[in-house]
N, C-alpha and C positions, 0 to 999 in steps of 0.2 A: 527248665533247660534253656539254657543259651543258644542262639541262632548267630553261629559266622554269618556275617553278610560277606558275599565275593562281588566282587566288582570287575565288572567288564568291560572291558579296555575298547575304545571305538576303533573303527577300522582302519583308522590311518596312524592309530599307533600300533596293530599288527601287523600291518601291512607295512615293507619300506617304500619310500619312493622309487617310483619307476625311471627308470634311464632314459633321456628321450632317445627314440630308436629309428626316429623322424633324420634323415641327414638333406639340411640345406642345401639347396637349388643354386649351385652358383652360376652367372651368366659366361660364358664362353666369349673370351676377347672375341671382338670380330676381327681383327688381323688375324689370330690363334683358329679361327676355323678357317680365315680363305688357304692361309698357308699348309690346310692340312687337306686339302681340295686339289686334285693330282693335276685335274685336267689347268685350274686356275694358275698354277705355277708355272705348266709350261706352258701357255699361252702368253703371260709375263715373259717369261724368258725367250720367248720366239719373237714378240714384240719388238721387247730390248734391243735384241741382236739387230733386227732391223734398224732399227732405228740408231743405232750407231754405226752399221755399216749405211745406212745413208746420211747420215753427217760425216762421215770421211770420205766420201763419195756422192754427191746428187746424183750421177750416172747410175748409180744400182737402182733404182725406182724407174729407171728408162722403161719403155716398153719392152724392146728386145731383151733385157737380162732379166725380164721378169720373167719372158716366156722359156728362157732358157733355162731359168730356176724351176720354173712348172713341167718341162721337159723332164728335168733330172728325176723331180718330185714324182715325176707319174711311170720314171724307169725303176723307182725302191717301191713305191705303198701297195702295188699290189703283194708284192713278197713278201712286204712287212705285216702283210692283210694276213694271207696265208700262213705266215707264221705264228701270228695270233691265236688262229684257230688250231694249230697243232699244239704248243704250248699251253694254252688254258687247257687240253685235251689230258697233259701230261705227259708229251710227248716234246720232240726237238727233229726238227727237217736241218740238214747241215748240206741238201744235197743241192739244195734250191739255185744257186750260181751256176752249179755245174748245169744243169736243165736247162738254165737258160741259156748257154752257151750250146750243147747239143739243138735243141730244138732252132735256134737260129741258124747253126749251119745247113741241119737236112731242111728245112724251109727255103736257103738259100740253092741248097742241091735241089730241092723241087721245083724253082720256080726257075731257073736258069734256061730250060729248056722251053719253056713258055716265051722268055725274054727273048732267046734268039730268034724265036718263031712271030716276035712284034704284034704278041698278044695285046689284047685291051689291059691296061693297064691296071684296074679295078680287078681285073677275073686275078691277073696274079697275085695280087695283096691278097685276096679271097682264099684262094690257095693256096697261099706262103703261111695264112694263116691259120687254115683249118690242120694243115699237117703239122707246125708249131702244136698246137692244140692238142692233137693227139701223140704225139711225141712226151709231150711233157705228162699229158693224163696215164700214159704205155710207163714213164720211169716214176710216178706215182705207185701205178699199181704194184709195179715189181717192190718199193718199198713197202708196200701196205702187205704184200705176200709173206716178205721175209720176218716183217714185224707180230703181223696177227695170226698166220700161217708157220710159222718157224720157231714164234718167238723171239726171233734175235731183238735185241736192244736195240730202241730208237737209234741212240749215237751210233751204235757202229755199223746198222744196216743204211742208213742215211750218208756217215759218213766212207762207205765203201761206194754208194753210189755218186756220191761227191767227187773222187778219185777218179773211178771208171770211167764218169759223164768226161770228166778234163782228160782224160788220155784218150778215148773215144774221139773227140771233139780235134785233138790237134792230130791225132792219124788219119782224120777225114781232110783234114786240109792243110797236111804238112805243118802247122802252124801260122799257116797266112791265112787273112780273110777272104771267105770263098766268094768267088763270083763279085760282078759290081750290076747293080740293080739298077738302070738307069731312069725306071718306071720310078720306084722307090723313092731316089732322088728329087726324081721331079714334083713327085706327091709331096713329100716334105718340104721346098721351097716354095711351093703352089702357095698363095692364097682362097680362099673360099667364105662368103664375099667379104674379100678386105682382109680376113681373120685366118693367119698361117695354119696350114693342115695339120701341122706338129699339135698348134695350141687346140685342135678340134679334137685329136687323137687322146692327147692330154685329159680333153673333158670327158672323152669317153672313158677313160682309163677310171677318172673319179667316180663318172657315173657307176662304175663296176662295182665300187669301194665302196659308194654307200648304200649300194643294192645287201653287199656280202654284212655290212656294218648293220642294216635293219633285221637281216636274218637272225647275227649273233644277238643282237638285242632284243628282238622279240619273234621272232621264230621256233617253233618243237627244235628245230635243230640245233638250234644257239644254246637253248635250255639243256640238252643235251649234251652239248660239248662242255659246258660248267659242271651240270652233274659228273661226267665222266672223271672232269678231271681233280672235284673235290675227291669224289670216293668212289672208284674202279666200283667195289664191292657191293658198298648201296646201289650205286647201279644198275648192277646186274639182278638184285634183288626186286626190286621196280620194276623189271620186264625190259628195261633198254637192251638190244639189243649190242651189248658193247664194242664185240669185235668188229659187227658190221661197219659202225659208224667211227670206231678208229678209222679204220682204212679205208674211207672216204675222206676223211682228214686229211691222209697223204693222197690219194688222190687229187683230194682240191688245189692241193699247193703246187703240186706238179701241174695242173693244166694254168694256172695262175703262174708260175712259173713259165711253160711255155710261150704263153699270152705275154709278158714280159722280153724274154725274149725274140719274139717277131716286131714287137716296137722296137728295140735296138736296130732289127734289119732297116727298119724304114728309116729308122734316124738316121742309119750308119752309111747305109745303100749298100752291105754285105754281110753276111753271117762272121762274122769273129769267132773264134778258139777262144780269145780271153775273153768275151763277154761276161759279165758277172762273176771276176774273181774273187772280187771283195765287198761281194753285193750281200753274201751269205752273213757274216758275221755283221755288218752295218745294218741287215735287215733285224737280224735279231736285237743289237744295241736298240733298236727305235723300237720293241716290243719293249724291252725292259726298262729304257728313258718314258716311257709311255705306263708304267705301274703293272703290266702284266708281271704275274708270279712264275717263275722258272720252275716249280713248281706244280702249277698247275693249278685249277678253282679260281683264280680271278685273275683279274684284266679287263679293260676297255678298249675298245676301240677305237673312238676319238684319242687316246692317247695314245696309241700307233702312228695312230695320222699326224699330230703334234708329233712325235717325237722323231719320225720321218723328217716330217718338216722341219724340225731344226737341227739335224745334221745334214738335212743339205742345204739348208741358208749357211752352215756351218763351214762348211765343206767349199761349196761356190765361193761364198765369203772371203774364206782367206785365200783363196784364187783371186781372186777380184782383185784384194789390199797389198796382191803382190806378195807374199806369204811363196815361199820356197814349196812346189810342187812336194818337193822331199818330205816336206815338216806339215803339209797336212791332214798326213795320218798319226801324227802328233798331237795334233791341236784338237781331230775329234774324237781320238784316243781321252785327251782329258775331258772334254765336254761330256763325254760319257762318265768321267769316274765324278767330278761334279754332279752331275744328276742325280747317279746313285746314290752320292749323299745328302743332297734334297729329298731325296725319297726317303732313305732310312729316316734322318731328322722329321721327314712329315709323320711318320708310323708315328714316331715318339711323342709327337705332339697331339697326334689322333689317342692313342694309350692314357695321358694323360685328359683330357678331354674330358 
């Protein structure tokens, strides 16, 4: 009997080659990652600006217009702060102007009566600003009522408040600025030692800003406001209580709002009707020049503050360069649509990444 012999094939001729399934490590330009780094762009572009509005100018670097720039800076970041935290939240404050303009004037109705009485000077700013305070925290809540309580849609419970505050605001004082604060006045020209009251006000105003900035960053509460605004739903799922801490969101903004508005008293030396009319939409541009999501689920706060900052180096600027008062809500009209497209092109180059 014959025996076939079979032959068996070794295993790399049963087997085919494997794919490599390994994909190379390529190294990430370092321009291609600074440029996709929010905060490093506009830091660049804040720079910039500087620095070519002080080569057309050596005068902008002066003391005075620095402290006038830091003035301005410290009448938007708290608003801009504020609105940070409602926006990562997934929400939008449109009322914030208007508050600031109400809570300035009944500040200036409260303390009027002090003034004529040649109070301490200190006691009225104390109580121009605790009722600021509570004024703005009183049109907070009512937003937070109609929102968490009602339902109604951020935009339009915000923006009815926004309305209300400006017509409220110009029936309390026919449209003129109420009362003339001569305490007010004097504190803001004052030095204290050597260093104008405005620029000490100022550093308070920051101090606030990076109080509210360490919260969002590392605080239950910060954590909070991201969760929220990634996913309403997982949140609620997790135990956060979600309506409560919406409507401490509007809260916050409205007492940061009012607190806003009583620095304009001091600055101004009266409560104004038009206070913050165009502080609402500028505040927001410098949330979203600053990478926060409209959205909702991210944002930084150092790029609020950046993005602040450079519409009002923007802003002051072409005041400065002689720039037609008319043209420059033009000019940070575009600064704005430029950023945004820094921003999209950074996404793109983060995606690709």
């Amino acid at each position: 009997m014959k025996c076939v012999g079979i032959r068996v094939s070794s295993s790399d001729e049963l087997t085919p080659p494997l794919p490599n399934l390994v994909t190379p490590v390529t190294e990430v330009p370092k321009w291609r990652a600074l440029l996709a780094n929010q905060l490093t762009v506009l830091l660049v572009i804040l720079v910039v600006l500087m620095v070519l509005l002080g080569n057309h100018n050596s005068r902008f670097f002066t003391s005075s217009e620095m402290s006038f720039l830091l003035a301005d800076f410290s009448g938007l970041v708290l608003v801009a702060v504020a609105e940070t935290f409602v926006i990562i939240s997934g929400g939008i404050d449109l009322s914030v102007g208007s508050v600031m303009a109400v809570s300035g004037v009944l500040a200036a109705r409260a303390m009027q009566p002090l003034i004529n009485s040649h109070t301490n000077e200190a006691v009225v700013l104390l109580l121009g600003t605790a009722v600021a305070l509570g004024v703005g925290m009183l049109a907070g809540a009512i937003n937070a009522t109609l929102i968490v309580g009602f339902n109604v849609v951020p935009f339009v419970a915000t923006l009815a408040m926004w309305y209300g505050g400006q017509g409220l605001a110009l029936v309390w004082t026919g449209g003129q600025p109420y009362g003339l604060n001569p305490g007010a006045q004097t504190w803001s020209a004052a030095t204290i030692p050597g260093v104008p009251f405005m620029s000490w006000l100022s550093l308070i105003v920051i101090g606030i800003t990076i109080v509210l900035g360490l919260v969002l960053r590392k605080a239950r509460y910060g954590r909070y406001t991201f969760a929220i605004g990634s996913n309403n739903f997982a949140a609620r799922a997790a135990g956060i209580s979600v309506q409560r801490y919406v409507g401490s969101f509007y809260v916050l903004s409205g007492a940061l709002a009012g607190l806003t508005g009583m620095f304009f008293d001091i600055r101004l030396g009266s409560g104004a009707p038009t206070t913050g009319q165009t502080t609402t939409l500028i505040a927001i541009a410098a949330v979203v020049i600053g990478g926060t999501s409209l959205f909702g689920g991210s944002g930084t706060y150092l790029g609020t503050v950046l993005g602040a900052a450079i519409l009002i180096v923007v802003q002051d600027g072409a005041i400065f360069v002689n720039v037609s008062a008319n043209w420059v809500p033009v000019v940070v009209a575009s600064v704005v649509a430029v950023a945004s497209i820094i921003q999209s092109g950074r996404l793109r180059l983060r995606r690709r990444s």
